[in-house]
N, C-alpha and C positions, 0 to 999 in steps of 0.2 A: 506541580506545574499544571496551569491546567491550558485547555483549549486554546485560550487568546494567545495564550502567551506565545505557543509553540508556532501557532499562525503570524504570529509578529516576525519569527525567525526568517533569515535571511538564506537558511540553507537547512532543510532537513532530510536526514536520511535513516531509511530502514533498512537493516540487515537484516535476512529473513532465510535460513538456513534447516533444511529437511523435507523429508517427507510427509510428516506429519502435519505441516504448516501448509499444503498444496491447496488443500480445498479453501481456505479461505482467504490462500494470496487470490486464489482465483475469481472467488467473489467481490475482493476489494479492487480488483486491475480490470475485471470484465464485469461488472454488474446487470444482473437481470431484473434485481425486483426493488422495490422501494427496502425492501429490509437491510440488501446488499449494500444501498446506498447510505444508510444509516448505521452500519458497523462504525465503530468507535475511532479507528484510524483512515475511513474514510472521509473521515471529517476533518481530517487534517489539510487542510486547502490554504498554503502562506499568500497573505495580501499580496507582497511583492517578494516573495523569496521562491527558490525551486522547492520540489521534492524526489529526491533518489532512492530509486529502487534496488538494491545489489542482495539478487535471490542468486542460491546454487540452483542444480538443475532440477534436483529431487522437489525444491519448494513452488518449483515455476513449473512442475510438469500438467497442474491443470488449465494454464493457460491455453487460448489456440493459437497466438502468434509468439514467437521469441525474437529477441532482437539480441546479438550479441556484446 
């Protein structure tokens, strides 16, 4: 699948589950530097569709805000 396509979709979602996942949900949901911006699932941007996030709390612990 590649890029376009996934951006064509009408709904996508990550499920993003541990610990070991934290440091780079956190770079993809709070970006500091051009590099952050250009990880590979940060390029997932749908034309007209959403995109969902559903982290535990181990994966979301390097974020600064949570939203329930």
């Amino acid at each position: 699948m590649t890029l376009d396509m996934i951006n064509r979709a009408s709904m996508i979602v990550f499920l993003v589950m541990g610990a070991g996942k934290a440091q780079i949900i956190g770079r993809l949901l709070q970006p500091k530097t051009e590099a952050d911006r250009k990880l590979p699932a940060a390029l997932v941007r749908p034309h007209q569709g959403h995109v969902i996030w559903l982290l535990d709390r181990p994966a979301a612990a390097a974020l600064t805000t949570m939203s329930n």
